[in-house]
DODRENMAR-801486 format. One record per residue (C-alpha): residue number from 0; z negated, y, x. Coordinates in pm, 1 decimal, decimal comma, always signed. Layout:
% residues N
num|w|v|u
NUM|Z|Y|X
...
//
This chain:
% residues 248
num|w|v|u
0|-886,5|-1147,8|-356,1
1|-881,2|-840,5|-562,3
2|-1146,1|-776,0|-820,4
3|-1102,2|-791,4|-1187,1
4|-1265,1|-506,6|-1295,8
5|-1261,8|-123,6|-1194,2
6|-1593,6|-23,8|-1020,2
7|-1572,2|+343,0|-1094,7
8|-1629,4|+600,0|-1400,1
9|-1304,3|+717,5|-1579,5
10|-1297,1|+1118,3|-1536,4
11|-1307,6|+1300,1|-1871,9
12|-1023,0|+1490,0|-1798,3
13|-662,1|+1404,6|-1889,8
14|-326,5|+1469,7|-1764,0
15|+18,2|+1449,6|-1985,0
16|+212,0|+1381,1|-1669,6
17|+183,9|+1093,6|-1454,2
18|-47,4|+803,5|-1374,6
19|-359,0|+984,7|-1549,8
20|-657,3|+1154,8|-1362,1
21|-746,5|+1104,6|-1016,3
22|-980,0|+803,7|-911,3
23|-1197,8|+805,2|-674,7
24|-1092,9|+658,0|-384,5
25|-715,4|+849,9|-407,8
26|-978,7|+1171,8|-484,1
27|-1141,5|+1111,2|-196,7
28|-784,0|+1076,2|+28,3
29|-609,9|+1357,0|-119,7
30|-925,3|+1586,7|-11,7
31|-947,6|+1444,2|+308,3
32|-544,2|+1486,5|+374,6
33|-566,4|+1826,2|+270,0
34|-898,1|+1883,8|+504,4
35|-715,7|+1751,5|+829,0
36|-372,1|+1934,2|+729,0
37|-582,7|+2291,7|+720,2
38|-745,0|+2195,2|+1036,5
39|-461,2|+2073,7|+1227,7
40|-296,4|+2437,8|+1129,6
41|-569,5|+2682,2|+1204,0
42|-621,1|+2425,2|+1551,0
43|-276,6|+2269,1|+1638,1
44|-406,7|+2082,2|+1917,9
45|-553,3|+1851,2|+1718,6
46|-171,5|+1718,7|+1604,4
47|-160,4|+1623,5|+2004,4
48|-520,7|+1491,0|+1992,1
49|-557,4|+1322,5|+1695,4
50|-152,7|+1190,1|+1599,2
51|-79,5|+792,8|+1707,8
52|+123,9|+836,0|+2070,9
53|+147,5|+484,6|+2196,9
54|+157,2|+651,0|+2527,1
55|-208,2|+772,0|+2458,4
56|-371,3|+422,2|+2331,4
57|-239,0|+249,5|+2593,1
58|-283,6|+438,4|+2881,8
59|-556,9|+697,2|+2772,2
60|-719,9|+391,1|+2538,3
61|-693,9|+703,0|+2247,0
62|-802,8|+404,9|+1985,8
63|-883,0|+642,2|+1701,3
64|-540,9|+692,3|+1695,9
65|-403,1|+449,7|+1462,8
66|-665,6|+585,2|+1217,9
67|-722,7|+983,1|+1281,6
68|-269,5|+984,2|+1239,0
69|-311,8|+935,5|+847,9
70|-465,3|+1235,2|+795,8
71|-230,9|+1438,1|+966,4
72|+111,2|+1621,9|+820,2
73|+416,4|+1804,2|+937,3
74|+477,0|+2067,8|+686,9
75|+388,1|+2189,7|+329,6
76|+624,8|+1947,7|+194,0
77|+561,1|+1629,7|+412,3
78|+187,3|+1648,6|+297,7
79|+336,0|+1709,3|-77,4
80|+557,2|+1452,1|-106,3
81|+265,2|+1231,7|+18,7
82|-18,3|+1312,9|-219,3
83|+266,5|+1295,1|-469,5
84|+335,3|+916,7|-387,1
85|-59,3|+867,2|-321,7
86|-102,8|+959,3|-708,4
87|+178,0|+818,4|-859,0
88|+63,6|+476,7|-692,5
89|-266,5|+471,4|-581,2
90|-411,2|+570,7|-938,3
91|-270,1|+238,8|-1114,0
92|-340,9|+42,5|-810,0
93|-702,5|+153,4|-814,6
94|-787,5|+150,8|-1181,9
95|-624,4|-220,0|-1117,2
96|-827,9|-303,1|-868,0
97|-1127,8|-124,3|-831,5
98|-1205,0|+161,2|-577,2
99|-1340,4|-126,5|-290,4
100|-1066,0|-297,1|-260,9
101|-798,7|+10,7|-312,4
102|-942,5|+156,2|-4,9
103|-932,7|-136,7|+179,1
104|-573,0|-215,7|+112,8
105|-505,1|+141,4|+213,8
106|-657,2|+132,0|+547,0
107|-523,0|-192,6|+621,4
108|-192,9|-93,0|+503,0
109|-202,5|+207,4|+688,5
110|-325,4|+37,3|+1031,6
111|-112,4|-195,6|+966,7
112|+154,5|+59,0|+1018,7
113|+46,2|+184,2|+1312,9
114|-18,3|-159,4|+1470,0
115|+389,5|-211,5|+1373,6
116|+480,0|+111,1|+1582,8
117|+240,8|+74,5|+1902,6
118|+416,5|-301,6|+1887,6
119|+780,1|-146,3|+1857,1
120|+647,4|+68,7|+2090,6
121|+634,6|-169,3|+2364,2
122|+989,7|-331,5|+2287,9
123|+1255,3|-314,9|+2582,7
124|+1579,3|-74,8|+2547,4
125|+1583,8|+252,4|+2426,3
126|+1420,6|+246,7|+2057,2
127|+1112,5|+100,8|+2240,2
128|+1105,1|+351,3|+2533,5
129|+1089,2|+668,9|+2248,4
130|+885,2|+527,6|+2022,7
131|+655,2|+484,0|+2343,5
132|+641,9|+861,3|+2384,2
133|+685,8|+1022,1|+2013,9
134|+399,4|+1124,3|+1816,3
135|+367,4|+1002,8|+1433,3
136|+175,5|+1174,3|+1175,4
137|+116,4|+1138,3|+859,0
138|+37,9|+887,5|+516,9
139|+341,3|+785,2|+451,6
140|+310,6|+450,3|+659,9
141|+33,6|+326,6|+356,4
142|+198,5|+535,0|+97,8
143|+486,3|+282,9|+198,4
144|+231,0|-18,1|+164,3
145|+126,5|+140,5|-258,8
146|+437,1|+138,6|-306,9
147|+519,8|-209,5|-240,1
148|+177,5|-289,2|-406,1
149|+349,3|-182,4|-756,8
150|+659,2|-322,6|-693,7
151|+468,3|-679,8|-701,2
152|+228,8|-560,4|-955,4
153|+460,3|-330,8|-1160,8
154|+820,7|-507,4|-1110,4
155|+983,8|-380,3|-1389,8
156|+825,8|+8,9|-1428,6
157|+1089,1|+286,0|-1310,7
158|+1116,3|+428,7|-1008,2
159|+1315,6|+753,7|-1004,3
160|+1484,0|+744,0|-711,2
161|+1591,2|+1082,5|-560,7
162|+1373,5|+1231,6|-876,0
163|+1696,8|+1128,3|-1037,3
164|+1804,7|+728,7|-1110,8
165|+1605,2|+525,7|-1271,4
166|+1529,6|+219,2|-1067,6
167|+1266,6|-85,1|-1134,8
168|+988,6|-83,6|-911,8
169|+1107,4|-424,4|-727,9
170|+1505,8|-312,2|-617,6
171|+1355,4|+30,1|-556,6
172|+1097,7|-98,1|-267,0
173|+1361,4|-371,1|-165,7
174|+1631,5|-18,2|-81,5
175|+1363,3|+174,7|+78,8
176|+1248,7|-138,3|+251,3
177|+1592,8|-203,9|+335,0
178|+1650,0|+157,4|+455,8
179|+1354,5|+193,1|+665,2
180|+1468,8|-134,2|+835,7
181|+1829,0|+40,4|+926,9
182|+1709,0|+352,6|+1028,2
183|+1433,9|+222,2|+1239,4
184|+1713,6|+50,7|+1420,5
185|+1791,3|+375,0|+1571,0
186|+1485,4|+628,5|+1499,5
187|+1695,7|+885,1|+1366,3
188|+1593,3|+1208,5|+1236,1
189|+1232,4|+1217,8|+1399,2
190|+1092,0|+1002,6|+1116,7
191|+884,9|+725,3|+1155,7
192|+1077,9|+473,4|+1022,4
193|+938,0|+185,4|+1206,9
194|+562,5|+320,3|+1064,7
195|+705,5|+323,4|+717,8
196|+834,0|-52,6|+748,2
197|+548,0|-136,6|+877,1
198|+351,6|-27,6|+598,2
199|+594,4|-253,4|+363,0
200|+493,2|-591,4|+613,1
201|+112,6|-483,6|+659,4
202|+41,4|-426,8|+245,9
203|+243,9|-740,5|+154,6
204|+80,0|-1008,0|+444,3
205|-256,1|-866,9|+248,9
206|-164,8|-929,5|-57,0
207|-28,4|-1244,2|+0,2
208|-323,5|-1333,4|+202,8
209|-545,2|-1291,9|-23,1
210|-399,0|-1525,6|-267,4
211|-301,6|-1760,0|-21,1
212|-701,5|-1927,8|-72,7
213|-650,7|-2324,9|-83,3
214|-1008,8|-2381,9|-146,0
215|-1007,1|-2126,0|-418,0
216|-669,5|-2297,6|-553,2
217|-855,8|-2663,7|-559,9
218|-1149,8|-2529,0|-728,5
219|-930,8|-2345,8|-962,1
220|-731,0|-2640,0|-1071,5
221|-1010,4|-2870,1|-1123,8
222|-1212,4|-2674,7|-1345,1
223|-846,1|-2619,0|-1555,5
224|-885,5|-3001,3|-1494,4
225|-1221,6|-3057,1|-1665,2
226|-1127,4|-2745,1|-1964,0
227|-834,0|-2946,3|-2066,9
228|-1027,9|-3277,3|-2033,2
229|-1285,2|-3140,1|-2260,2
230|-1053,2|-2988,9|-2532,3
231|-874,1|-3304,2|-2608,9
232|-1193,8|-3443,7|-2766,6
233|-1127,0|-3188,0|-3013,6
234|-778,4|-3125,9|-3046,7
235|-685,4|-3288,1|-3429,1
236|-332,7|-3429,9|-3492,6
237|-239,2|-3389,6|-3873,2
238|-59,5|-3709,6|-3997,0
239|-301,1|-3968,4|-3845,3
240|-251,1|-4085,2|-3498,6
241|+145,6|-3980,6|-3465,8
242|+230,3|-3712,5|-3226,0
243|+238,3|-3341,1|-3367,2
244|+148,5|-2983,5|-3315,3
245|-234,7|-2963,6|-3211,7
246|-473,1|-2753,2|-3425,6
247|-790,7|-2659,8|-3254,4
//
């Protein structure tokens, strides 16, 4: 269950765009991103080494795979739009929930999208036998997972979609959600659609996991139970003992 309270230090700087400074934990992935995009260009064999190839973890047992893929980007703009999406998101998330359990979600969310694609990987026909073979790269598989974090947290905030349409958080991640689902169908355009869908399933099964306590929800209840028992030996009813609005 996420915490109540932030466990980090507000930066002293301000922004008049966006979410608000950078927290720690989307600090800390934003740097590292940016680390393993320079390295990947000056040594392009990493890409091969260090992207998720289903081929790789299950023949070659590459298991830092679904990890090492995250950090990795195709492109100036592919690792822009996802440090964009990172900051938009992760910053409210975060501040939300504090920096532990941000970063958890974000791995999980992110594994969770690679565990979704090494899966789909290993379905029959020909969307299987490609994904089998294709690399994947990149954050967009747990930017995916924020984003449907907000949506259930944020329902009603804007989205622009297309930098252009308004759209509340919740039909925004139900089109993209819907898209990804579509496309992934057929894998077209060499994006990982199946990752980014995957992201969507991983970040909500967490968050609805984590609520989903029933010995938290018992021990919840009762102690609303034993509140409400105890307030009624104060509540006063004006007009003697007729029924009426309570004053405490």
């Amino acid at each position: 269950m996420a915490p109540t309270l932030p466990s980090y230090r507000p930066s002293s700087s301000s922004y008049s765009f966006g979410p608000g400074p950078l927290t720690p934990a989307v600090r800390a992935l934003i740097a590292a991103n940016v680390a393993g995009f320079l390295l990947a260009f000056l040594v392009p064999e990493l890409t091969l080494r260090l992207g998720l190839r289903p081929a790789d973890v299950f023949e070659r047992f590459a298991l830092w795979q679904p990890v090492t893929y995250l950090f990795l980007h195709r492109g100036l703009s592919h690792i822009l739009f996802n440090m964009l999406g990172l900051w938009m998101f992760g910053v409210q998330l975060e501040r939300m929930w504090g920096t532990a359990y941000f970063a958890r979600y974000y791995a999980v969310a992110g594994v969770g999208a690679a565990v979704t694609t090494l899966v789909a990987s290993l379905l029959p026909g020909s969307i299987g036998e490609l994904l089998y073979v294709s690399l994947t790269i990149g954050a967009s598989g747990a930017i995916y997972g924020l984003l449907l974090a907000f949506a259930i947290y944020y329902p009603d905030r804007p989205i622009y979609f297309w930098m252009l349409f308004p759209i509340p958080a919740k039909y925004f991640v139900l089109i993209i959600g819907a898209i990804s689902l579509f496309l992934a169908m057929s894998e077209v355009g060499g994006v990982a659609h199946t990752t980014h869908l995957g992201g969507i399933v991983a970040g909500y099964l967490y968050i609805k996991g984590g609520r989903m306590r029933p010995l938290a929800e018992i021990t919840y209840r009762y102690q609303r139970w034993k509140i409400d028992r105890h307030r009624r030996k104060f509540d006063v009813y004006p007009g003697g003992r007729g029924p009426g609005p309570r004053v405490h």
